[in-house]
N, C-alpha and C positions, 0 to 999 in steps of 0.2 A: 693294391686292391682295397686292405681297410683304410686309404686315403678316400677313394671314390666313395664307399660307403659311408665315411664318414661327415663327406661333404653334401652327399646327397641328404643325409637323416639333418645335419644342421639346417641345412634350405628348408627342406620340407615340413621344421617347427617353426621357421620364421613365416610361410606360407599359414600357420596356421591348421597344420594339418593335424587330424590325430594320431597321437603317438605310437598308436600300435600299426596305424598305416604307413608310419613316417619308419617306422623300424623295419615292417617286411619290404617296403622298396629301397630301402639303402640296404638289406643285408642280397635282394635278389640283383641289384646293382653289381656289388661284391662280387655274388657267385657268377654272372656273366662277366665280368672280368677274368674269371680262371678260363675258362672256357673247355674246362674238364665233364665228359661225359658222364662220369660216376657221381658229379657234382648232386644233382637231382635227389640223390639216393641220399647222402649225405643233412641232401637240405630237410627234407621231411623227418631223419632220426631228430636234426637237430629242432624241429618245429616240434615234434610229443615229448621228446627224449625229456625234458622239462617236467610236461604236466604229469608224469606218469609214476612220481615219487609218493610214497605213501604219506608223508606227513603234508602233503598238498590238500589232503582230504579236511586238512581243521581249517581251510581260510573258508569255506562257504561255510562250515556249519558255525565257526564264530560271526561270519557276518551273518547270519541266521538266526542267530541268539540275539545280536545286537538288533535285529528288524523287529523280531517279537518280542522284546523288551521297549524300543523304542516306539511301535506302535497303539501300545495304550496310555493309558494317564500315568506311565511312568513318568514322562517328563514333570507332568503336573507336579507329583511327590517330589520329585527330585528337588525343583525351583523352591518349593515350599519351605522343603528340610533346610534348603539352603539359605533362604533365607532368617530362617530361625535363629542359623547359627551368624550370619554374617551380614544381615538386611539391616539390623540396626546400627551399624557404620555411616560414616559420610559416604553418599555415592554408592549404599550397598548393593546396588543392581550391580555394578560392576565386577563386586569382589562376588558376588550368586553367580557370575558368567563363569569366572577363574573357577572358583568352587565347583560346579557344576561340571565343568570341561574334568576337573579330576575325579569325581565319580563316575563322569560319564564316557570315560576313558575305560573304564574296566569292564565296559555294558559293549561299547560297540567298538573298539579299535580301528576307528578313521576319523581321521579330524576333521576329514567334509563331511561327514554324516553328524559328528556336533558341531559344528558350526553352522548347520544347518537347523537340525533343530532345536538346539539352544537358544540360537538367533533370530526364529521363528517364537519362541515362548517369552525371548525377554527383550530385547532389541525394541519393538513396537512400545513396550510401557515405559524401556529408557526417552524415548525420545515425548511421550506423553509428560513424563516428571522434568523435561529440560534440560537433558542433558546437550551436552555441544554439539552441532552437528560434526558427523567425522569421529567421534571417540567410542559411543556405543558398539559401532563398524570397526573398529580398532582394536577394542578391549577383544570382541568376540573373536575376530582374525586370527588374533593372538592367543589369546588361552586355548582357544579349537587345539592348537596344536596340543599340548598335553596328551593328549589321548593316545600319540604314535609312541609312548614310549611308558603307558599302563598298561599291564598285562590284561585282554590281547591283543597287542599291537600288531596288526596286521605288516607294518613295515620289517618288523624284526623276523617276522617267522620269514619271509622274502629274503630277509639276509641271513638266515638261519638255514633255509634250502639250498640257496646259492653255496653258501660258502662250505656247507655241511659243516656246521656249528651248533652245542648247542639248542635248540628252540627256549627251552626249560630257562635254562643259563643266563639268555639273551633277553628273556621274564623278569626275570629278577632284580636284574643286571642294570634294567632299565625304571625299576622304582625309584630310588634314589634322586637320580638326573629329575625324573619325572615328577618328584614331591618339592625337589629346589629350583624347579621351573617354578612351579604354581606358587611357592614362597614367595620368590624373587617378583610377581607381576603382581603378587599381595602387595608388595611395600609398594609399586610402583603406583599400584591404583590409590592406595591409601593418601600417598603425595599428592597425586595430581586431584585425588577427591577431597582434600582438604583446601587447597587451594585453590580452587574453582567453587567453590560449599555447596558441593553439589546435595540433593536431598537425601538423606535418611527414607529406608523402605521395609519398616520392621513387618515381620507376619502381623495380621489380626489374630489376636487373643491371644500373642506372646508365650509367656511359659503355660497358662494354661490349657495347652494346645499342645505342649513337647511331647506328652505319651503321644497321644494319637498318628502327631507329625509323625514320629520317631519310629514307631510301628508303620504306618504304613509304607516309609523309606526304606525301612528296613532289609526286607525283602531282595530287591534291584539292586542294593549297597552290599550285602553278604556273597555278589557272584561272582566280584573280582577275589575277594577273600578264600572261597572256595579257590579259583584257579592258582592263587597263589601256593596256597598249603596245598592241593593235591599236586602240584610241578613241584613244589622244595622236598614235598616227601618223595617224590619217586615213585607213587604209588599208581598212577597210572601215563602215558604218552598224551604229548599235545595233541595227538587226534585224540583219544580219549577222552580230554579232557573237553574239547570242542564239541562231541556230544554230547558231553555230561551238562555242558551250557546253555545246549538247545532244551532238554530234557527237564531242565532246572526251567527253564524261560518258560514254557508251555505249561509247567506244573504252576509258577506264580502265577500268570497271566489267567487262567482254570479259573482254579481254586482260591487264589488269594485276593489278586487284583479284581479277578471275575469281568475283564473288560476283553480276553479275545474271544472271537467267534468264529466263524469255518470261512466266511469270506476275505475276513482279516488274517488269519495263518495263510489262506492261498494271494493271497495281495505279497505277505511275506516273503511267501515262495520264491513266486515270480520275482519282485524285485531284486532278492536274493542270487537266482541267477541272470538275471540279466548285469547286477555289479561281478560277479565269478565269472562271469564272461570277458567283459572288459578285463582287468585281471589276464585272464589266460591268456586274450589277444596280445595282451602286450609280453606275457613270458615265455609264450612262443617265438613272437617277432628276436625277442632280448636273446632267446636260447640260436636262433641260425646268427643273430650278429655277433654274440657271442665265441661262435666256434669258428668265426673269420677272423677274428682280431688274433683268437688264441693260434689258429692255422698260420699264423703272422708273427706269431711271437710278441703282439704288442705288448702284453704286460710286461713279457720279462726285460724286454729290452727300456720301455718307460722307466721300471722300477732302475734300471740301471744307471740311466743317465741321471734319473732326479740322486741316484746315493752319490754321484762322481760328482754332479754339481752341488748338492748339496749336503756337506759330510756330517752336518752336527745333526741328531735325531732329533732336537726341539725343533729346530727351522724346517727338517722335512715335515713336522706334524703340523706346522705352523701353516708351509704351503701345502698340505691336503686340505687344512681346513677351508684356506683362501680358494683354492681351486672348488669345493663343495659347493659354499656358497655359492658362488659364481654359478653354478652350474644348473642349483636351485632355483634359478631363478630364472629359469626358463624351461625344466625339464623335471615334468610328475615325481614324486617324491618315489611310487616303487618301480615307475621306468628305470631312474636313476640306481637305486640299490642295485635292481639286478642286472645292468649297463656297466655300472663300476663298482661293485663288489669284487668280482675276478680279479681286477686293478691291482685294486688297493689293496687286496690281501696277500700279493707280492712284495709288497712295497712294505708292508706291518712284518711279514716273517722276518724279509732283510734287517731291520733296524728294531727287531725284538718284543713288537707292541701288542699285546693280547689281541686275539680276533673278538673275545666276549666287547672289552674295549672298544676295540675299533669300529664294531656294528650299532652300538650305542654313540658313539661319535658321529658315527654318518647321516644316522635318523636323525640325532638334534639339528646336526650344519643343515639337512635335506627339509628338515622341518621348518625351519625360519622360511626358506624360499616361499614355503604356500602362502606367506601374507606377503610376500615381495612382489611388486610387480619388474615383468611385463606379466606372465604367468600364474600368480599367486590364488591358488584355489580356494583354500576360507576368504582371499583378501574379497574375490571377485562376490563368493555367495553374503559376506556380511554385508558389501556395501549395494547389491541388492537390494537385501531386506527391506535397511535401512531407507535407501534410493537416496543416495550422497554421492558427490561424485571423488573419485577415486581420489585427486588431490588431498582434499580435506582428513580422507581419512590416512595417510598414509602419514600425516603433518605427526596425528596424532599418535605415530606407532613408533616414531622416534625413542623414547623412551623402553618401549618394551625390547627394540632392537636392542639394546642396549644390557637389558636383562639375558636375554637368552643368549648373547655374545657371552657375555660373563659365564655364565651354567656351560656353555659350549668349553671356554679356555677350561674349566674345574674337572671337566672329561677331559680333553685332551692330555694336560700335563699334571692329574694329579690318583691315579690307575684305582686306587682303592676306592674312589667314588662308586666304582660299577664291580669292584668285588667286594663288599663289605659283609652281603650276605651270599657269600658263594662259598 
């Protein structure tokens, strides 16, 4: 049974199907293979049973937070601040992209929504100041990812539901990883922006300009700060806190920014569930194939044969990771979580590997695939932007591969990365 289902869902992403279409006809594939009566009944628990968990309620109101933050001149501020601090390097548009994907991670927790409009703010003046064709497309691909593993990262609280882990934890968990990403693509930029001499892009009016900068960044920069301290204290739940985001976002946007208005919060709305839509489609689809595979026993019996074949826990981690990738690279980063989270987290008990760990591990490996092609969703919207064709930029992401491999092996085999402040 999850043979047929599984072979239907691989066809039907190679057709190019959406993923949440390509999940409910292999998992209804599945269920007409039992050819059990009570099946029906079954299939619908498993299609809500999903959405109907209370901490389900923070993924719209943080992407909610992130629309009405990202729909005024925040990005403006953001580029601005960031260039302050990092514009006057060689090639500082590059390292305002990196920069900006880490503040801009704690605003909106999706990396297609910064790679999108980061890439829209800075992309177009990379390519006016000269930069290669294919690297602006590169750089942005690349650091978009950052944001899955900023608190709120919409990928973790997905594996925070799934696994019943955690959300708080899996927050925290993932700063670290997340500031020695954006490190590691600092040095990377700074090589290849030395040696290419590429231009210097300092703000106008330099230091004389830091208050103003500084204050008005300020604002948009203190909201992942808040979620952080209110999750390490304990003082209130991830849903909680995903209002307290929205409630924040609408009081700067008011009062401080003074840039939203009634047809801009209802644009928000809307958009808002129309992405919480997508979302549920696919954790619906993921919840009935889900409870095929488990009806099946595939986890437990996979977890077994990967421990018989392979006995030493480094090389099992080593093939989770091999197998991830792989997998990224053709399949949406939170299809994938909650598809192989169930998995994997048989296979972590058997050979002893923290779940806080492991959920952080999956994001980084699931997060490379978005600039990987065939699939790769920042790779596809930067070089968009840009209008480069896919070659060129992919020549130029070598390198970053390279980075987030490294930050990947430092999670996998070295644990206190992702409990340091737990």
């Amino acid at each position: 049974m999850s043979v047929y289902a599984g072979l239907y869902f691989v066809v039907l992403l190679f057709l190019s199907a959406p993923v949440a279409h390509a999940l409910f006809i292999a998992a209804s594939a599945g269920m007409v293979t039992i050819g059990k009566s009570y099946m029906l009944g079954q299939t619908i628990i498993s299609l809500f049973d999903p959405t109907q968990k209370f901490p389900m309620i923070a993924i719209p109101f943080f992407i909610l937070a992130g629309n009405l933050m990202m729909s005024g001149r925040f990005g403006e501020y953001l580029v601005r601040f960031s260039k302050l601090v990092v514009g006057h390097l060689k090639g500082g548009l590059a390292q305002v992209s990196i920069m900006g994907s880490l503040m801009f991670g704690g605003v909106s927790g999706s990396a297609v929504a910064d790679a999108s409009a980061l890439g829209n703010a800075i992309i177009p003046v990379q390519k006016k100041e000269g930069y290669p064709a294919g690297y602006p497309a590169a750089v942005n691909a690349a650091s978009s990812t950052i944001s899955v593993l900023i608190p709120p990262s919409i990928p973790l609280i997905l594996f925070g539901l799934v696994s019943e882990v955690s959300i708080v934890k899996l927050f925290i968990a993932g700063i670290v990883p997340g500031v020695l990403l954006a490190i590691s693509m600092f040095v990377v930029c700074y090589v290849i922006n030395t040696r290419k001499d590429l231009p210097r892009s300092p703000l106008p009016g330099g230091l004389k300009t830091f208050g103003k900068d500084v204050f008005k960044a300020l604002p948009a920069l203190l909201m992942p700060v808040f979620i952080i301290v209110l999750a390490r204290g304990g003082v209130v739940t991830p849903t909680e806190i995903s209002v307290f985001a929205v409630t924040y976002a609408l009081l700067v946007g008011l009062f401080i920014y003074r840039d939203l208005t009634f047809p801009i919060v209802m644009r928000c709305v809307l958009m808002t569930g129309m992405m919480t839509g997508v979302i549920m489609l696919v954790i619906m689809g993921s919840g009935v194939l889900q409870w095929i595979l488990s009806a099946e026993s595939v986890p437990e019996n996979l977890a077994a044969w990967i421990l018989g074949a392979l006995e030493s826990k480094w090389l099992i981690i080593l093939a989770m990771n091999v197998l991830l990738i792989m997998i990224g690279t053709f399949l949406d980063l939170p299809a994938a979580v909650l598809l192989l989270a169930p998995i994997f987290l048989g296979i972590a008990n058997a050979i002893g590997l923290d779940p806080i760990q492991l959920g952080v591990l999956m994001v980084v490996n699931l997060a490379i695939g978005l600039y990987t092609p065939p699939v790769g969703t920042t790779l596809f919207v930067s070089i968009s932007i840009e209008r480069v064709g896919m070659g060129k930029a992919v020549r130029e992401l070598a390198p970053f591969y390279l980075a987030a491999i490294t930050i990947l092996m430092l999670v996998s085999f070295f644990p206190p990365l992702t409990s340091v402040f737990l």
